[in-house]
N, C-alpha and C positions, 0 to 999 in steps of 0.2 A: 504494500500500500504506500502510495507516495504522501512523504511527510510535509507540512504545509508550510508554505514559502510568504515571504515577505511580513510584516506588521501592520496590516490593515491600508497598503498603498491600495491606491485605485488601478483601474485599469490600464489608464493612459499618464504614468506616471510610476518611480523608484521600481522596487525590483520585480515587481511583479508579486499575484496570491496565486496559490492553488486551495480551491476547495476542497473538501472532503465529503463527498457524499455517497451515506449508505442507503441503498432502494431494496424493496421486496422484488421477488422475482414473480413476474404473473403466469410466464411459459410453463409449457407442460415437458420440453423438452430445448436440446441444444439450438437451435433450428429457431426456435422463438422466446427464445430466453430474454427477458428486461434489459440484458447489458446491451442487445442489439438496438434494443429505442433508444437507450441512453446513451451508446457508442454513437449514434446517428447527432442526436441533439445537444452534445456536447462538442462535435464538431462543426457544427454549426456554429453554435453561439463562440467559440474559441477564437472562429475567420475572423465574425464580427465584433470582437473584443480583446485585442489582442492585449497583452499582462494580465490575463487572469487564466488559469487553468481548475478544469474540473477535472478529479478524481473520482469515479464512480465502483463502488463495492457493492454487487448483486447478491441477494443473500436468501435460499427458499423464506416461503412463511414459515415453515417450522421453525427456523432458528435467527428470522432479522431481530425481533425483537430483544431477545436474550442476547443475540451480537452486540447492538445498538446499548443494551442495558452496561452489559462488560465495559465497555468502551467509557460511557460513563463513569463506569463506578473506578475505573483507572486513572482517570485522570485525563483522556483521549478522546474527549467526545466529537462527534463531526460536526462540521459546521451546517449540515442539512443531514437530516432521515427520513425517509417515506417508507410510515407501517402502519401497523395497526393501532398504536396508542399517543399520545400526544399529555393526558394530563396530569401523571405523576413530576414529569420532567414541567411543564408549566407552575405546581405547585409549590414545586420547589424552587424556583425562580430562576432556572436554566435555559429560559427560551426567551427568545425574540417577541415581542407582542408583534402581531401581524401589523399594525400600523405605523410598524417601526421599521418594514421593510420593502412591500409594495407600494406601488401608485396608485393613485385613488380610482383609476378606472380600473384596474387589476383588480383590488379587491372589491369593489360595486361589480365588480362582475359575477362574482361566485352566488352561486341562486340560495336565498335566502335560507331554507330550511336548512343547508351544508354549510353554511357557513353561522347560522347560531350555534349548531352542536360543535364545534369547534369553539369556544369559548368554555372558562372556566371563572365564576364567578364575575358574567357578564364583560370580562375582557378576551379578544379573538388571540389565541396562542397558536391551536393547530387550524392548517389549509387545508381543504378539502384534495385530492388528489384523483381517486378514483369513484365512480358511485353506482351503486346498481338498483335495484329494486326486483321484486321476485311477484308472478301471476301464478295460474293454476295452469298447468297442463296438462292434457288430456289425450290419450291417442286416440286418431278417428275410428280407425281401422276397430279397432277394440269397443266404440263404442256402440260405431252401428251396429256388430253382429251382436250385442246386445238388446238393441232396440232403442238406444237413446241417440237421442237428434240435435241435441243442446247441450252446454255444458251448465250445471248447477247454479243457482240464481242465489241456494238457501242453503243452510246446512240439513235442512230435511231431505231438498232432493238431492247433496250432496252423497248423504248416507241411503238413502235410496237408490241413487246410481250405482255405489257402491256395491250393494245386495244384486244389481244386475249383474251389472260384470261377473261378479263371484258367479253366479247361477251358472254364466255362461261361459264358466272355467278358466277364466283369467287368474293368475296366479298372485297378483297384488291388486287388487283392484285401486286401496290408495295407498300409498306407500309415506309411512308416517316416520321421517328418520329423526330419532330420540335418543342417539349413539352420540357419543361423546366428542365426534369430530367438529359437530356445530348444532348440538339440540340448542342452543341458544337464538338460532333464526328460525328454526320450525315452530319453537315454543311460541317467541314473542309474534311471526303471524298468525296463528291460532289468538294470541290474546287478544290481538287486534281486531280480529274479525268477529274478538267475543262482545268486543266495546271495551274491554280490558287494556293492560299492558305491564311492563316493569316496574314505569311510576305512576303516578296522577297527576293534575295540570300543572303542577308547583313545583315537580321535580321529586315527590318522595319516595321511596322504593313502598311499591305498595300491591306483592305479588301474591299475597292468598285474601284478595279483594273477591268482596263476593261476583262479581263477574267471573275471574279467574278460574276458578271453583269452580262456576260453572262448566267452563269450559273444556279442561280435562275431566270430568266427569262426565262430560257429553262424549269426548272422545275414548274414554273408558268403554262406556254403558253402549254408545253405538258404533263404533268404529272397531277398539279394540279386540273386545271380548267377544263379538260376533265374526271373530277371523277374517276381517275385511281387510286388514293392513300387513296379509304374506307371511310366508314363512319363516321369517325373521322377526324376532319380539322388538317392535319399535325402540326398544333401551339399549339396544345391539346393533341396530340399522344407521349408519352412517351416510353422511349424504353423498359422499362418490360412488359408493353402493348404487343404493336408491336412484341417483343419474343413471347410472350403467347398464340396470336394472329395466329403465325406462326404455333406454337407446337400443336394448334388443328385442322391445317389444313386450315385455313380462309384467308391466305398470300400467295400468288405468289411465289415474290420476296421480299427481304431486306436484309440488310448490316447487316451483323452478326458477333462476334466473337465467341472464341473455345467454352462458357461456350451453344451454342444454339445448337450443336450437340447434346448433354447429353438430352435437353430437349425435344427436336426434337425427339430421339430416345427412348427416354420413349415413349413418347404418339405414338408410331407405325411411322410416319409420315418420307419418303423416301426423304430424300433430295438429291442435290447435291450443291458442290460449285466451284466456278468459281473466275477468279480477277474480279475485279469491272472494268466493260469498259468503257475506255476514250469517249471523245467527238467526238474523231477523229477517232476512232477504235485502236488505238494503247494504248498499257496498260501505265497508268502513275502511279506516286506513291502512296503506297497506305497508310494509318494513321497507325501510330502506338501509343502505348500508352504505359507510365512507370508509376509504383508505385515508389515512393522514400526512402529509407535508410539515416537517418540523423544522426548527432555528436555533442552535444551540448558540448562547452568545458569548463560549468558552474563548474560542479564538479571536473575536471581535473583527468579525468582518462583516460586518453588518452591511455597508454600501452594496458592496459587491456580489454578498448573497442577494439584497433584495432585485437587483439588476440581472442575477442569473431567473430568477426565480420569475419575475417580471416575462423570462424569456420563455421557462419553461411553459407558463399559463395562455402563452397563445394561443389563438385557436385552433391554426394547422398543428402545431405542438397535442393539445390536449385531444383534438380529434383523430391524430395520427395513434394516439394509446389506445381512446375506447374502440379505434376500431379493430385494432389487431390483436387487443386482447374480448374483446366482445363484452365491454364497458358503458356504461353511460357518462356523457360530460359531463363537469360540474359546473359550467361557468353558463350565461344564459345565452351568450352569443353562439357558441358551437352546439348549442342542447338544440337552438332553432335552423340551426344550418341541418343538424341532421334531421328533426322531424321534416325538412322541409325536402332531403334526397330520397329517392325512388330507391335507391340503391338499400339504405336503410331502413325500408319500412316495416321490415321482421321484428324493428327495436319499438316501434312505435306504441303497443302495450306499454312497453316497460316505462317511455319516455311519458305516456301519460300520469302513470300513476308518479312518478317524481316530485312532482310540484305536491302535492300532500302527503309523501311516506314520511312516517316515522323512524328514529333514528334510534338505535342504543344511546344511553345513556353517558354516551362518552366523556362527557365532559366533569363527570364523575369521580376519582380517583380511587374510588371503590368498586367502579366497574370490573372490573379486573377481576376482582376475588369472586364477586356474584357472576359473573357469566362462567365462570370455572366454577363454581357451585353446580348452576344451572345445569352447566353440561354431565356434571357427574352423576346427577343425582334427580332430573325431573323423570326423567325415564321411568324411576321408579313408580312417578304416581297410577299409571297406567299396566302395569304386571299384574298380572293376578292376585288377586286377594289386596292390589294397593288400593291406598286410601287417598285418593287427590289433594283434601283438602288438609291432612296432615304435613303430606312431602311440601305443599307451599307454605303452608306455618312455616316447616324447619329451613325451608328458603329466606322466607320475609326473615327468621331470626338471624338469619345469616347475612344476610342485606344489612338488617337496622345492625348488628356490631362492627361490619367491613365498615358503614357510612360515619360512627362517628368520630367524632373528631376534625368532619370536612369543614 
């Protein structure tokens, strides 16, 4: 990794900076690996700026974050990180506030809902980077030879469509992944579609609400226990699974995002998609999810970050990610450029529901410990003989001890 050069000179001027930035990797392989966007966009901006260099360290999700933490806790922290979390390192007063770095149309541009959750006590620390949101999918093929001609409007004729397929020997009819790789975005749009969610309007952790309750009890009593959600006990079922699952035809229904088209449509298999339907029939909101862009203000480069940074947010820039990784924009200019391309239209679901999804609670410092709860242990409310509204007590008590202190 190259070591960072100069003291805060500018571009055009003394010896020169290099940056340090560590990024998640979104590829699934060498061929489409992060470093290749960032190898691209790094020389670019280098033509046009000459004394400054960026350093880019590509790192899977499994281990950016705990890289990025290490690196901290040594003394070596980068002068940018793009992961998963942003507000430990804001709490502690190690980041840049966003207004300390971009320009005022850079960040007016980031679309309102990604760019609140990125503050942490009402000041902007983390950038929105990447964003997606997630619909229901349905394979056609599977549905007609059931008999069903729509996709689900209710949770009634969710779990009704449900009981078809089954009849008609589909082997997951809904595929509920409750495994530990990400029960935390299954969970929260289920709670969403209950009227529920993690918190309540104020921000409090507020998960065995009686909405909640409802809700995996609903999917207990109709989904689980009547063997509508496959061979795999949803606390086991993982969601690359459950994708894979889909892509060869063996899944009904499941909560998907953009990257399950590509997969879908490789292995031949006709989907379509739909919003996720409320309890009540009426659509409620639906999850959305942000990667984060972080500022470490260890080395004090601030100028120079915010001018890289400025570069990365353009819009050929951030349109050239979401579409090679099969992302949605974050910023409002590129979100309308592609609702507006033919080329894109498969996104168009997704890009609808954006403007209203709801976010994890990131801005949290306790999120962290509650969605590693979540993922360990909601699964359980749903197994045999569980009790729904006990496993979210010992969540909510596990929430209210991570939060205080905040």
């Amino acid at each position: 990794m190259a070591t960072l050069a100069g003291c805060g000179a500018s571009g055009s001027s003394g010896p020169g900076v290099t940056l340090k930035l560590v990024a998640a990797d979104y590829g699934d392989s060498k061929a489409n690996s992060s470093q290749k966007y960032w190898d691209a966009v790094v020389k670019a901006y280098e033509k046009k700026t000459p004394g400054v260099k960026v350093d880019v360290s590509v790192y899977s999700w499994n281990d950016v974050d705990r890289k990025v933490k290490e690196m901290v806790a040594a003394g070596d922290a980068p002068d940018l990180a793009q992961a998963g979390t942003y507000a430990d390192y804001a709490s502690a007063g190690r980041l840049y506030e966003v207004d300390d770095l971009l320009s005022i149309p850079v960040q007016a541009g980031f679309l309102p809902q990604l760019a609140d959750s990125g503050k942490v006590r009402r000041v902007a620390y983390g950038m929105p980077f990447a964003a997606s949101t997630r619909v229901l999918f349905y394979n056609k093929k599977l549905f007609a030879e059931a008999g069903i001609d729509s996709a689900p409007r209710s949770w009634s004729e969710l779990a009704a469509d449900a009981e078809a397929l089954d009849k008609a020997g589909v082997e997951t009819p809904y595929a509920l992944p409750l495994g530990p790789e990400e029960a935390q975005a299954e969970t929260m749009q289920w709670l969403l579609s209950g009227g529920g969610g993690y918190t309540d309007a104020v921000g409090t952790y507020r998960l065995d609400s009686e909405e909640n309750v409802r809700t995996f009890t609903w999917l207990k009593d109709k989904l689980v226990d009547k063997g509508l959600t496959g061979p795999t006990a949803p606390a086991d079922l993982n969601r690359a699974a459950a994708f894979t699952a889909f892509a060869r035809g063996e899944v009904g229904m499941l909560n998907g995002h953009p990257s399950l088209m590509r997969m879908a449509a490789d292995q031949g298999v006709e989907y379509g998609t739909a919003a996720m339907p409320g309890f009540d029939g009426r659509e409620h909101a639906t999850m959305g999810v942000s990667d984060w862009m972080m500022a470490f203000k260890q080395n004090g480069h601030k100028d120079e970050i915010g001018d890289f940074l400025d570069f990365v947010y353009s819009d050929e820039n951030v349109l050239d990610f979401s579409h090679e990784y099969d992302l949605l924009p974050v910023t409002a200019s590129a979100s309308e450029e592609m609702a507006a391309s033919s080329s894109d239209a498969g996104l168009g679901p997704f890009l609808d529901e954006l403007p209203n999804a709801a976010l994890y609670p990131v801005g949290k410092t306790s999120w962290a410990d509650v969605s590693a709860a979540v993922k360990e242990q909601v699964g359980r409310a749903v197994r045999p003989g569980g009790k729904p509204g006990v496993v979210l007590r010992e969540l909510q008590q596990t929430a209210t001890v991570a939060d205080r202190g905040e």
